[in-house]
RODO-2510 file (C-alpha; in nm, 4 decimals, decimal comma):
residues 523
     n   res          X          Y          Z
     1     x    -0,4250    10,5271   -10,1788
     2     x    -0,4496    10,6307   -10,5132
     3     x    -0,3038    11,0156   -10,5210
     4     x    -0,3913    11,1340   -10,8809
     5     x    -0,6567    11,0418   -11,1362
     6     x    -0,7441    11,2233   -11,4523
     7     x    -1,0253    11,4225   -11,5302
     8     x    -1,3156    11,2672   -11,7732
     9     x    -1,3954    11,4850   -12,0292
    10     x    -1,7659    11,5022   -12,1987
    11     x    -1,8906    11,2506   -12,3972
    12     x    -1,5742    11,0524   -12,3001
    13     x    -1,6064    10,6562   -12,2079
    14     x    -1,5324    10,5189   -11,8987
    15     x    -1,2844    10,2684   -12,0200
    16     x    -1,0990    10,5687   -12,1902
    17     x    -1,0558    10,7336   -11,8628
    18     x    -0,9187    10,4454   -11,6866
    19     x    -0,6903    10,3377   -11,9952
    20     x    -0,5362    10,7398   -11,9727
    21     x    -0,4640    10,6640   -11,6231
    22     x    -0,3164    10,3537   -11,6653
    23     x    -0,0606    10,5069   -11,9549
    24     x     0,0137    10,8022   -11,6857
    25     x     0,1256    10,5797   -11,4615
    26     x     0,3435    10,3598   -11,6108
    27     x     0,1889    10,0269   -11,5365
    28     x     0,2449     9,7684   -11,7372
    29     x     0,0656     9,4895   -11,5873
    30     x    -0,3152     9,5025   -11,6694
    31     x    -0,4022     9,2914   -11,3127
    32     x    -0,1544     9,5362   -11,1067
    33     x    -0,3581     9,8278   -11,2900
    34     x    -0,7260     9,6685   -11,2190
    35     x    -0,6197     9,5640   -10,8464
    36     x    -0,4856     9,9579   -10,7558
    37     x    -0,8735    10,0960   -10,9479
    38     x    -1,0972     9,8625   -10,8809
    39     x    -0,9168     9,6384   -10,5421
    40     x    -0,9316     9,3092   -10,7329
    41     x    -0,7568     9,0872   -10,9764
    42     x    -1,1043     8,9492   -11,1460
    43     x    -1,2509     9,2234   -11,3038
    44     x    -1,3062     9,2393   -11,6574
    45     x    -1,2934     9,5229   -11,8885
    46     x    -1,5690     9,6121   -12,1709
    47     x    -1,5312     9,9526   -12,4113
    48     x    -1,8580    10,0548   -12,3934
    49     x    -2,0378     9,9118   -12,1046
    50     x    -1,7744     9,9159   -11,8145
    51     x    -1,9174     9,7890   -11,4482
    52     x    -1,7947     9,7760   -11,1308
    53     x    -1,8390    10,2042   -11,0840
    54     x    -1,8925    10,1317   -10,7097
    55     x    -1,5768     9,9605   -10,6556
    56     x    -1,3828    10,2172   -10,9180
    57     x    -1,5456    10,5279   -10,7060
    58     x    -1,4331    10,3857   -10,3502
    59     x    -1,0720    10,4005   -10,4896
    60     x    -1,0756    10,7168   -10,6683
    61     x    -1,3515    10,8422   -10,5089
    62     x    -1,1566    11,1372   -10,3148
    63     x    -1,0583    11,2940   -10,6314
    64     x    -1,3599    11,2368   -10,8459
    65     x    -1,5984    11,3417   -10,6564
    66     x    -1,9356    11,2006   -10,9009
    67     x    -2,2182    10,9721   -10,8446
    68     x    -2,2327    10,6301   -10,9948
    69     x    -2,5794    10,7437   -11,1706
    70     x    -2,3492    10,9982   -11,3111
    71     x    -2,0833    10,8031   -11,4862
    72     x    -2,3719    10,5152   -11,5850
    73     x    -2,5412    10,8921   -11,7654
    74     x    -2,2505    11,0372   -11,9041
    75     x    -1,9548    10,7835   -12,0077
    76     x    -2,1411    10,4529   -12,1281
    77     x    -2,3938    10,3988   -12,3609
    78     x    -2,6461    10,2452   -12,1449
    79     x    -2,8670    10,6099   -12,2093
    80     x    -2,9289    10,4283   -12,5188
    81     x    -3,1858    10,1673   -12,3764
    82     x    -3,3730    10,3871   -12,1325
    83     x    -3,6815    10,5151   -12,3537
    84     x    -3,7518    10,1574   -12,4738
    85     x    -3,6993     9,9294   -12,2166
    86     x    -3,8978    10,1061   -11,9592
    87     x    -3,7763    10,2572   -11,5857
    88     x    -3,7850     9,9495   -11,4084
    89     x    -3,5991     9,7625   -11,6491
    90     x    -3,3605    10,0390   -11,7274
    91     x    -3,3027    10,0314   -11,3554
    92     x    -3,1917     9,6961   -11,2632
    93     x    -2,9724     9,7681   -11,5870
    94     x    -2,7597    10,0427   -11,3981
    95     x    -2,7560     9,8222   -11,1032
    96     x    -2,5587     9,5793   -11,2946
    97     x    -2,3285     9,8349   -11,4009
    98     x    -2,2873    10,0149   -11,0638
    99     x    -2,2495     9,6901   -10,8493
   100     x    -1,9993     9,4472   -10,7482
   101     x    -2,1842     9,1549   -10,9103
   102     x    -2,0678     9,0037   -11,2614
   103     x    -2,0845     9,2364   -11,5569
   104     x    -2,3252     9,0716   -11,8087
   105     x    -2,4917     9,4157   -11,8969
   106     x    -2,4625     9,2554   -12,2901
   107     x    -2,6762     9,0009   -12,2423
   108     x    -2,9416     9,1611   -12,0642
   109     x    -2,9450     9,4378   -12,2441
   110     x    -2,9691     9,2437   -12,5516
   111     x    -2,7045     9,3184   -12,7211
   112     x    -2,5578     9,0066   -12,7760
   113     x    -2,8983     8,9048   -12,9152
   114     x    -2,9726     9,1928   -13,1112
   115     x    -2,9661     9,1531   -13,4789
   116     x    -2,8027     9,5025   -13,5402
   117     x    -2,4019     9,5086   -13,5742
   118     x    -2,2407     9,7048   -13,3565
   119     x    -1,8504     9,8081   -13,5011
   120     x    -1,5445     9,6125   -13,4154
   121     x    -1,2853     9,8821   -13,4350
   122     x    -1,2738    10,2279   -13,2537
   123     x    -1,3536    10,5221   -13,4557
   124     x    -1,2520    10,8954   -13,4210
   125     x    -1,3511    11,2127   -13,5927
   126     x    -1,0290    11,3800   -13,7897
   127     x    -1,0768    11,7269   -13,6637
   128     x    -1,1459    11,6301   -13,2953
   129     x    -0,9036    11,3541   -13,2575
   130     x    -0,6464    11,6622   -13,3973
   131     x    -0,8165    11,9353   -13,1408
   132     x    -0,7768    11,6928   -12,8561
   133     x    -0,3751    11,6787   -12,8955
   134     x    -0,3771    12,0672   -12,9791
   135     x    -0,5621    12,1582   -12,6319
   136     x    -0,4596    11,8598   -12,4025
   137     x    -0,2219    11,7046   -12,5474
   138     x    -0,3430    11,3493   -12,6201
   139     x    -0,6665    11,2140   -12,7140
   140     x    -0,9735    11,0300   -12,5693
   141     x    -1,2190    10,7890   -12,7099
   142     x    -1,6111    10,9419   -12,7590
   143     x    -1,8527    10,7258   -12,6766
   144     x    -2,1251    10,8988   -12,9821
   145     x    -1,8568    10,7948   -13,2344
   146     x    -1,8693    10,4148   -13,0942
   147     x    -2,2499    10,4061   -13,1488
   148     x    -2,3785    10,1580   -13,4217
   149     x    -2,4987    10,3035   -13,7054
   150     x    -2,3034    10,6676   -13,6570
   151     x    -2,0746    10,7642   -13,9485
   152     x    -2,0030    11,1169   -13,8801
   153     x    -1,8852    11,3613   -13,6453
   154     x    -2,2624    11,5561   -13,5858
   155     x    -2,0477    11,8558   -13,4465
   156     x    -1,7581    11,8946   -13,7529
   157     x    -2,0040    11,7319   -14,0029
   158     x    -1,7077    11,5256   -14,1333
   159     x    -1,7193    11,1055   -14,1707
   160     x    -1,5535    10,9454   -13,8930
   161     x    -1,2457    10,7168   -13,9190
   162     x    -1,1931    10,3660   -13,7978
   163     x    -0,9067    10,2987   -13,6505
   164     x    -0,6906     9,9773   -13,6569
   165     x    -0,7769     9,9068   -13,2681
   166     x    -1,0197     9,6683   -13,2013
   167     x    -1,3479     9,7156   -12,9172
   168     x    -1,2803     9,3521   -12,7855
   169     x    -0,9350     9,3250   -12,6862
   170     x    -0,8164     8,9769   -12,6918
   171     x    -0,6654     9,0860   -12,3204
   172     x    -0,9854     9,0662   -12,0787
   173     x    -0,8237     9,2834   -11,8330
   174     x    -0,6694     9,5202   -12,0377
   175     x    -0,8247     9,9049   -12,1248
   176     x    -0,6884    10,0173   -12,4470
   177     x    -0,6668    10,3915   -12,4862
   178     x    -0,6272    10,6300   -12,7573
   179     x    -0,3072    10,6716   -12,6695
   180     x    -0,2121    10,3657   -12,8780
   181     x    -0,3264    10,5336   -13,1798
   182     x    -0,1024    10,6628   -13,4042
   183     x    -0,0924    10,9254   -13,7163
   184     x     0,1028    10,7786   -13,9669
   185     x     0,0034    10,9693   -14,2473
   186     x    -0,2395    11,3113   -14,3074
   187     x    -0,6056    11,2304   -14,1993
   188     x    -0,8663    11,2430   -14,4878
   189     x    -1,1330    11,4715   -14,3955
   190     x    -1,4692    11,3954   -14,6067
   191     x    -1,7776    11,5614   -14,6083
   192     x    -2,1109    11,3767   -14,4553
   193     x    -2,4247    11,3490   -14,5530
   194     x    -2,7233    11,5099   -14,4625
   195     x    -2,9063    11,1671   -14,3396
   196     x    -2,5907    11,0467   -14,2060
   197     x    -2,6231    11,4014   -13,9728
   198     x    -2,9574    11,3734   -13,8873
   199     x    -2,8923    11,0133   -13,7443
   200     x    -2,6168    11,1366   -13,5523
   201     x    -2,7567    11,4248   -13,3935
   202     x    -3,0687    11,2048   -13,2781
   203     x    -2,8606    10,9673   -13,1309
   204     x    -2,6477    11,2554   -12,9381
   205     x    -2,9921    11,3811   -12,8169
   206     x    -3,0499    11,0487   -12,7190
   207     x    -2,7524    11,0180   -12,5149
   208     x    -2,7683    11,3419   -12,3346
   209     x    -3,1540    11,3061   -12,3312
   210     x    -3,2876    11,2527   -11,9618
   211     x    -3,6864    11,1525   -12,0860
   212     x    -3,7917    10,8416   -11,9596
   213     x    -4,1056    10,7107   -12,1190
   214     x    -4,3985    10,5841   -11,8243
   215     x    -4,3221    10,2582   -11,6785
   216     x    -4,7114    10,1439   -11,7061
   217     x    -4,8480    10,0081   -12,1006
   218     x    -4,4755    10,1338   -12,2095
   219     x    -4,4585     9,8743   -12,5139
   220     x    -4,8529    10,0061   -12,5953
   221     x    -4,7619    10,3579   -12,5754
   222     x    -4,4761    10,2895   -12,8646
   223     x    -4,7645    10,0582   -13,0266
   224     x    -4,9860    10,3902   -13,0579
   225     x    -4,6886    10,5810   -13,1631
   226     x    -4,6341    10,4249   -13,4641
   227     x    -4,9942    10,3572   -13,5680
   228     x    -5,0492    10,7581   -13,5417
   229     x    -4,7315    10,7647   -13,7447
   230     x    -4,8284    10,5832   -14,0001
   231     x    -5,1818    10,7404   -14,0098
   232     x    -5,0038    11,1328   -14,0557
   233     x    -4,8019    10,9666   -14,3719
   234     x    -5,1636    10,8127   -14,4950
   235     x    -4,9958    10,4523   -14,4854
   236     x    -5,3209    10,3356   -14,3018
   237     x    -5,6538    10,1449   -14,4268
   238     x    -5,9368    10,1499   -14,1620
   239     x    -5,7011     9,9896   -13,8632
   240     x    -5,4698     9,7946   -14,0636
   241     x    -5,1209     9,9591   -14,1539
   242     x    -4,9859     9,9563   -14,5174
   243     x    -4,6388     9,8001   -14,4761
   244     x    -4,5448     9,7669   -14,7604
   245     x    -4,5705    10,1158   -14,8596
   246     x    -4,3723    10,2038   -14,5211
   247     x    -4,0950     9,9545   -14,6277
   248     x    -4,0753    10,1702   -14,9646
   249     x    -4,0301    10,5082   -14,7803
   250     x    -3,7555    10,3223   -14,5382
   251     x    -3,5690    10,1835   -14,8182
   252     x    -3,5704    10,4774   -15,0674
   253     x    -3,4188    10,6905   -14,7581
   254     x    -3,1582    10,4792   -14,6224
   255     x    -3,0628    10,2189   -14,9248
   256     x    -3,0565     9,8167   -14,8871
   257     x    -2,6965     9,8365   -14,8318
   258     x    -2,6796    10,0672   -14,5896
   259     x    -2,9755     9,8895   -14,3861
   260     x    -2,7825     9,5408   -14,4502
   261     x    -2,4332     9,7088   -14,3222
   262     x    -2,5696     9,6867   -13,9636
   263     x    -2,8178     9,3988   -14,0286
   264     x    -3,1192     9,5458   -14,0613
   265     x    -3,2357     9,4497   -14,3866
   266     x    -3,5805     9,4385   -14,5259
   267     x    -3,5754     9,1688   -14,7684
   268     x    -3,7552     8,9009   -14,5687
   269     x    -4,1454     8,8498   -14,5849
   270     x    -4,1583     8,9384   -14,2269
   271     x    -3,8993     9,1749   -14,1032
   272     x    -3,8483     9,3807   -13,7884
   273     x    -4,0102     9,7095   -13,9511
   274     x    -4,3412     9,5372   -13,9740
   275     x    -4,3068     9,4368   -13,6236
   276     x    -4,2164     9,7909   -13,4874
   277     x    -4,5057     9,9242   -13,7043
   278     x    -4,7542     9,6238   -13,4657
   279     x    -4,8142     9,6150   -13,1646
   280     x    -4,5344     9,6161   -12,9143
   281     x    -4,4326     9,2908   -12,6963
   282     x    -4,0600     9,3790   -12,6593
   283     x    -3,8067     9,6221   -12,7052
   284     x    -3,6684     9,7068   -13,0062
   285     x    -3,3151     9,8631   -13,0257
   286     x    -3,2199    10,2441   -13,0876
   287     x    -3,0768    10,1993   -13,4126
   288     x    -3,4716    10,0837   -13,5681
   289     x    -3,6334    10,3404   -13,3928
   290     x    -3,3690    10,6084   -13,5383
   291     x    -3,4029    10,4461   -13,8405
   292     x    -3,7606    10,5631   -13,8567
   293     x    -3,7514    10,8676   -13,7224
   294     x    -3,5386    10,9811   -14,0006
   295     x    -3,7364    10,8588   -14,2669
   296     x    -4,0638    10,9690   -14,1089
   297     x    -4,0731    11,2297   -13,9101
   298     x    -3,9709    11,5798   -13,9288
   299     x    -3,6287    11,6949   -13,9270
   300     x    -3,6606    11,9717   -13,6803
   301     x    -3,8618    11,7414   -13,4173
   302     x    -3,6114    11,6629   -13,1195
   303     x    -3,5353    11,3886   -12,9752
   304     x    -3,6675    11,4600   -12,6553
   305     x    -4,0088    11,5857   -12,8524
   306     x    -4,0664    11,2586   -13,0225
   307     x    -3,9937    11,0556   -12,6766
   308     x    -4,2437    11,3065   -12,4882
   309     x    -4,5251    11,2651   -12,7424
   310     x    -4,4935    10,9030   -12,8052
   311     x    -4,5504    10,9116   -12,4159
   312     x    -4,8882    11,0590   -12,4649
   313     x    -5,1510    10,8436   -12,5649
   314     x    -5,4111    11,1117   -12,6059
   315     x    -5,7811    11,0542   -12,7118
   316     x    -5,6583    10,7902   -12,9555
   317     x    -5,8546    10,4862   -12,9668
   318     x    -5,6849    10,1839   -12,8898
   319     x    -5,5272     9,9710   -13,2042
   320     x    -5,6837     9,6526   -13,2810
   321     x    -5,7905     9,3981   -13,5631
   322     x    -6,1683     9,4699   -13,6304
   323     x    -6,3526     9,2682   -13,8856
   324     x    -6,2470     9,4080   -14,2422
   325     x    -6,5472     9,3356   -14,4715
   326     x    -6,4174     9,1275   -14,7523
   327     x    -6,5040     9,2992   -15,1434
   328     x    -6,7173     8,9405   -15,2502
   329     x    -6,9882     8,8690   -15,0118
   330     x    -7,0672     8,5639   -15,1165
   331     x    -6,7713     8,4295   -15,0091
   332     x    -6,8652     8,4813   -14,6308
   333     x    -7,0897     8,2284   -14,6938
   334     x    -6,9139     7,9797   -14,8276
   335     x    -6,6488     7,9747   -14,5524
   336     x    -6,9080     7,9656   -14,3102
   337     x    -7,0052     7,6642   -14,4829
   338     x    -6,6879     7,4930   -14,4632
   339     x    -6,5956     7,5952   -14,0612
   340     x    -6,9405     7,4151   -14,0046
   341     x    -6,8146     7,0727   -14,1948
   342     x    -6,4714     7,0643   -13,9970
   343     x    -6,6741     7,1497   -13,7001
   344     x    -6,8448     6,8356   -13,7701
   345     x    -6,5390     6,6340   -13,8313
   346     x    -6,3083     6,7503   -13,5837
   347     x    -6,3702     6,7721   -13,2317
   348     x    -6,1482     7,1067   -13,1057
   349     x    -5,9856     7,4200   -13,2303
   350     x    -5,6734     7,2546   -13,1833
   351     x    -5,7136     6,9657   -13,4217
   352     x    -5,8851     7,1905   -13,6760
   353     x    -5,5792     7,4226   -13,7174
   354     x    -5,3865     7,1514   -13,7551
   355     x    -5,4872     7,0829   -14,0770
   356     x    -5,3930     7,3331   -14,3635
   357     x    -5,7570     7,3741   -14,5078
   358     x    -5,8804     7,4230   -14,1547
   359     x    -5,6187     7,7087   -14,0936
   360     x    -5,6752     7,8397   -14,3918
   361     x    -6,0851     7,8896   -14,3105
   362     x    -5,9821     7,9751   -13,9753
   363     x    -5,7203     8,2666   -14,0692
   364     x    -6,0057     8,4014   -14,3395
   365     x    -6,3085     8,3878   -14,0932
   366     x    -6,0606     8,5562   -13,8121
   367     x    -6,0085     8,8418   -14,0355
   368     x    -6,3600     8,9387   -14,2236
   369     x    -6,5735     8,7200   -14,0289
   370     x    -6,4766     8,7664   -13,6377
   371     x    -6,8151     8,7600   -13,4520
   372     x    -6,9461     8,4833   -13,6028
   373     x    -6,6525     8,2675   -13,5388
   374     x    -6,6223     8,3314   -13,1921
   375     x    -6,9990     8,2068   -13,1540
   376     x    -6,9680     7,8902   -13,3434
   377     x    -6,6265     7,7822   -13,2625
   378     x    -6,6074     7,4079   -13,1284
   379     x    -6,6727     7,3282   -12,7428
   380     x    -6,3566     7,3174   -12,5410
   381     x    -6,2474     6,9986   -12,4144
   382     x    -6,2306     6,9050   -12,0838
   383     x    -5,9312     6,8474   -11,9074
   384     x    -5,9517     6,5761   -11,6745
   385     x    -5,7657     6,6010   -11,3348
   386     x    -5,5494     6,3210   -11,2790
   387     x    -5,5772     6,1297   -10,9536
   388     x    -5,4153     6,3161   -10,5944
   389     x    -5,1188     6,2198   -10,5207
   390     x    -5,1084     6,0334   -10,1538
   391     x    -4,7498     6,2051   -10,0392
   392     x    -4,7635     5,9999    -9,7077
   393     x    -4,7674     5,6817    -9,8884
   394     x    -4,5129     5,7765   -10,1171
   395     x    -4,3043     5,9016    -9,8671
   396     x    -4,3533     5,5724    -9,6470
   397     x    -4,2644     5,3710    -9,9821
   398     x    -3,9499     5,5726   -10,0965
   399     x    -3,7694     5,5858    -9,7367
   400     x    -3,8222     5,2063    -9,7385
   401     x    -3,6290     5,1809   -10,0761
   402     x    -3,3660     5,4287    -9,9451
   403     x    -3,3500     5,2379    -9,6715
   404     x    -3,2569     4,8906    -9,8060
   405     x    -3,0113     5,1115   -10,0902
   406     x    -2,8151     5,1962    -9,7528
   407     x    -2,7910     4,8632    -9,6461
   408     x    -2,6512     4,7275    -9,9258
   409     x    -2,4059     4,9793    -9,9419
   410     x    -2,3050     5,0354    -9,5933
   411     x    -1,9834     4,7745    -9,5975
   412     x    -1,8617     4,8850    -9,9439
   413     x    -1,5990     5,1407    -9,9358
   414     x    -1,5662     5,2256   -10,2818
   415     x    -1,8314     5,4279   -10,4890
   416     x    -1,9167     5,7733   -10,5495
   417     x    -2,0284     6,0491   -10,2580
   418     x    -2,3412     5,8971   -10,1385
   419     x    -2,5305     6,2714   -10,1477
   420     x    -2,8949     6,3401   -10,1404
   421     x    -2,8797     6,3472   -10,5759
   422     x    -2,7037     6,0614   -10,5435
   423     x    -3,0077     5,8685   -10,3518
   424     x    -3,2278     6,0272   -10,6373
   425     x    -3,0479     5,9156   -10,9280
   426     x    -3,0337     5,5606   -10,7572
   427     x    -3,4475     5,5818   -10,7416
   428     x    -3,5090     5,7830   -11,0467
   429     x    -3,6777     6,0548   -10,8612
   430     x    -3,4217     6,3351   -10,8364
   431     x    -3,6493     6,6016   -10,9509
   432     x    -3,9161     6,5021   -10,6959
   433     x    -3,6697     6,5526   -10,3960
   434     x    -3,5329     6,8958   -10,5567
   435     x    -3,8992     7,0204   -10,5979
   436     x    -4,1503     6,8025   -10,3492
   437     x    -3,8902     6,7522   -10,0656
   438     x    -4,1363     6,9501    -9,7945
   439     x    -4,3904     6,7128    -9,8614
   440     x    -4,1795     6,3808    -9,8413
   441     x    -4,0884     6,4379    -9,4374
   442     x    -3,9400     6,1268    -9,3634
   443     x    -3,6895     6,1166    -9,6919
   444     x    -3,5639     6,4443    -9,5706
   445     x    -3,5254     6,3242    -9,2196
   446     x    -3,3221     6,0137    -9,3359
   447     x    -3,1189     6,2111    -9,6392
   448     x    -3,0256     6,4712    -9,3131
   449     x    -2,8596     6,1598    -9,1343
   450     x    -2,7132     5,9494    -9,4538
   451     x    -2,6631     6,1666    -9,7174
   452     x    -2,2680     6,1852    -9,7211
   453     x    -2,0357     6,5329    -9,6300
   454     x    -1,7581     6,5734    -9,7987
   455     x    -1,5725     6,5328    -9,5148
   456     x    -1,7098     6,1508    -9,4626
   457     x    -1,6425     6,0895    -9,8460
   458     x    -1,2989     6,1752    -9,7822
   459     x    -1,2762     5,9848    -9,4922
   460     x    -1,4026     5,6670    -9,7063
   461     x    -1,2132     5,7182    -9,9783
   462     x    -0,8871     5,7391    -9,7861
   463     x    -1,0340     5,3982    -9,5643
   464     x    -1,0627     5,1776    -9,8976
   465     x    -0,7261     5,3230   -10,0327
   466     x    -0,5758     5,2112    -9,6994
   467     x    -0,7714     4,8706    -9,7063
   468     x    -0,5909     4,8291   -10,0623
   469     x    -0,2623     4,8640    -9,9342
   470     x    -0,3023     4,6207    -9,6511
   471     x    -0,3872     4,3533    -9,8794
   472     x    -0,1373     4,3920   -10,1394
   473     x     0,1037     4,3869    -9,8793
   474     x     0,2439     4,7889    -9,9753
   475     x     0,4011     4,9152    -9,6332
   476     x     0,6003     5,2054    -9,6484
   477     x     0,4222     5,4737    -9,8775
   478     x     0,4390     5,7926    -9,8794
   479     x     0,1941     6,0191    -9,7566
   480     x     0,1790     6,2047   -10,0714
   481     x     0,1249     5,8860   -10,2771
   482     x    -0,1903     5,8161   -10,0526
   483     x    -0,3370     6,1357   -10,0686
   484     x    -0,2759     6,0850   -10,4983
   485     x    -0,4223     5,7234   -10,4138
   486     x    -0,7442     5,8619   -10,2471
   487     x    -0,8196     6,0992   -10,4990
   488     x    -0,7629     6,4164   -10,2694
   489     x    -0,5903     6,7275   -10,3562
   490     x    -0,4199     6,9388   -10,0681
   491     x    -0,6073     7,2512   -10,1974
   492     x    -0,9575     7,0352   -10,1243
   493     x    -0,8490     6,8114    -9,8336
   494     x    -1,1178     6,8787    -9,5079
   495     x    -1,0088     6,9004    -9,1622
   496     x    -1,1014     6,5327    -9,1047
   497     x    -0,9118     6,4088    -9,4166
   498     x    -0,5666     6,6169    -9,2956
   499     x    -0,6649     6,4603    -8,9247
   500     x    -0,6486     6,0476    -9,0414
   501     x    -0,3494     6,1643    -9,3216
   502     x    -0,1700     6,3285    -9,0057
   503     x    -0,2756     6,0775    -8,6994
   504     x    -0,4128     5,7323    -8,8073
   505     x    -0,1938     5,7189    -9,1679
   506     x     0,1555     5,8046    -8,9823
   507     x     0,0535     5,5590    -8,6713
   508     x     0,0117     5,2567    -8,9274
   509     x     0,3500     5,3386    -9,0980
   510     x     0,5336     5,3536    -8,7806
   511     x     0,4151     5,0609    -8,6461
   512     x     0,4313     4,8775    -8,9962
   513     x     0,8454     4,9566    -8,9424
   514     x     0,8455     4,8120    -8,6307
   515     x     0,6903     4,4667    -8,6911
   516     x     0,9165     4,4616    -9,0095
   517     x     1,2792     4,5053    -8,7531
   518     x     1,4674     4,1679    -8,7247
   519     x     1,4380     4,0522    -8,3947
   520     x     1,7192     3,9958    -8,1768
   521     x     1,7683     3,5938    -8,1079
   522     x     1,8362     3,4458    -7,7802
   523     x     2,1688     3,2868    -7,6857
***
């Protein structure tokens, strides 16, 4: 039983913790470290999103007396996610960290898919990396300084400092710790800036924040946050949003090399801020929702505020695309004219968008000319069912085919495992036994009786291997050199396998060394 574990300071990350107690107790083998924590060899470690808290907590449990919630809350960054991904979501998120199962919080957290760039190195703040070793002696990694995006120390208002120690150890099972860090020289202290503040004090609020927007409409509710947004800042026309006057304000606050340092940059004709500023079918990361929040709304608004009233819908009316009038009437006309000739010509929507002219009307009548489309688009075609299928036949037919396949294999010894996919590959109807076995009952009633075990494969591999040697004459090998022979390692070998190596194989060579002996001759 563990007997000592140190204490996790605020703000601190999980993986720092564990990499302190590591150092304290002298271990130099990362697997003997992870096996004493977490009670097994296999698990990985990850700077900012470390799993496996159940298995950590029964270890050290007695002397850090927390709740799993708790550490997910207070020494990763999954906080991050949980206004924009919704409570259900954010849920099954701390259930990845918290359980036993494989940590692949990245990946369904989006991380790995995300186009912003999270940092490579660790960073510290100057002034609190040189507090820590005052007061405790040593020094811990903060998760706020790990964020992407944060330059600055919100609490010292000094830039941080990247060290020379990288977040992805080339070592999966090792924890690297401040510890490792060294001062070589006097640390520069700089000033930061006052967006570079703002940023980081949002994202600390963030962190510490404990608002969770309503599960129900949560991607509409952002949707109608934005649209009132943009109506406060007058970047509205009727219902349509102005983007590219928002895009001005965004990149007149933050710069187009700041915005491309973490790869959010707004030089493409469609970019992710005219996407956040639509309506809302997916998540969008922390960073582009900080990103304008600091632009566009007040400085002295919380965190907390902003999450609380983009929760609110309100009396607003919902945001959609109504008809916007076009300034020349006459051309309504004349592509009213034109949707009637490819009406004519063509003989669905489908085949009329194809074309370029015919998306073109179709785009323009969509946006100033709704209501009338909608009554004089073209019919819909009807799909035609394709004939029933008669299972019973097929099922009669296919265990007929199996049936004479198993025939004309039964004598050979030789071949691949004779499985259920291997029946299916032989037919060309693989898929239909994975998906419409149940309705074939007389294919699964013969694949139960000849579909191969492993065991029987074995047992046929190790019968043609013997065959072999009996007719090129081979007497005394080894045991060893069959099992090599047969294709069988000792690691895989099944009960029945180990049984004819053991009984049947031994039997023939004794009894092949008999029949060899020179008789004795008679006087």
């Amino acid at each position: 039983m563990i007997q000592q574990f140190p204490i996790a300071h605020e703000d601190e990350l999980l993986g720092s913790v564990i990499a302190r107690f590591i150092y304290r107790q002298g271990i130099k083998d990362d697997k003997v470290a992870i096996q004493q924590l977490f009670g097994s060899r296999l698990i990985t470690s990850s700077a900012l999103f470390q799993g496996h808290i159940n298995q950590l907590l029964g270890r050290v449990g007695h002397l850090w007396n927390v709740s799993p919630r708790s550490v997910v809350e207070k020494h990763t960054l999954l906080p991050l996610f949980r206004p924009f991904v919704g409570r259900r979501r954010y849920e099954q998120l701390v259930g990845n960290l918290v359980g036993r199962a494989a940590n692949c919080i990245l990946l369904r957290s989006g991380v790995n898919a995300s186009r912003v760039k999270w940092p490579d190195l660790y960073k510290i703040c100057p002034i609190c990396w040189q507090e820590q070793h005052r007061e405790h002696g040593y020094s811990y990694w903060q998760r706020l300084f790990q964020c992407a995006g944060i330059e600055c120390c919100p609490k010292h208002q000094c830039l941080l400092l990247e060290t020379d120690l990288s977040l992805h150890s080339i070592h999966q099972h090792r924890f690297v710790g401040a510890q490792l860090l060294l001062q070589p020289r006097p640390l520069v202290v700089r000033s930061a800036s006052s967006k570079q503040l703002v940023l980081a004090k949002r994202c600390q609020e963030l962190l510490t924040s404990i608002c969770l927007s309503p599960d129900f409409s949560l991607h509409d509710n952002w949707t109608h946050f934005y649209h009132r947004q943009a109506a406060e800042k007058g970047f509205t026309q009727g219902n349509s949003v102005r983007h590219a006057d928002i895009t001005e304000v965004i990149l007149s606050y933050w710069g187009t090399d700041w915005l491309e340092k973490y790869g959010l940059g707004l030089n493409k004709d469609e970019h992710w801020l005219k996407g956040i500023f639509r309506k809302h079918r997916r998540p969008y990361s922390y960073l582009e929702h900080l990103v304008c929040w600091c632009a566009l709304a007040p400085d002295h608004e919380s965190t907390e505020a902003i999450i609380r009233r983009a929760s609110k819908r309100g009396n607003v009316s919902r945001f959609t695309l109504a008809d916007v009038p076009h300034k020349d009437g006459s051309k309504c006309s004349e592509y009213r004219r034109g949707w009637r000739e490819l009406v004519s010509q063509c003989s669905s929507l489908k085949s009329i968008r194809a074309q370029r002219e015919g998306a073109r009307v179709y785009i323009w009548l969509y946006k100033h000319d709704r209501s009338w489309l909608k009554e004089n688009l073209p019919p819909r075609l009807k799909v035609s069912r394709g004939m029933r299928v008669d299972w019973a036949r097929r099922d009669r037919s296919l265990v007929r085919e199996m049936i004479k396949l198993e025939r004309s294999y039964q004598s050979d010894c030789a071949g691949p495992r004779r499985s259920k996919s291997w029946y299916g590959n032989q037919l060309n109807c693989s898929s239909l036994f994975d998906k419409k076995l149940a309705l074939l009952p007389l294919c699964a009633t013969f694949l139960i009786r000849y579909s191969e075990t492993v065991e029987e494969y074995q047992a046929r591999r190790l019968a043609h291997t013997m065959i072999k040697l009996i007719e090129e004459g081979r007497q005394w090998v080894p045991t060893y050199e069959i099992e090599r022979m047969a294709g069988i390692r000792n690691e895989t070998c099944r009960a029945a396998a180990r049984k004819i190596l053991r009984d049947e194989v031994k039997h023939w060579q004794h009894s092949e060394k008999i029949s060899c002996r020179s008789l004795p001759q008679r006087s």
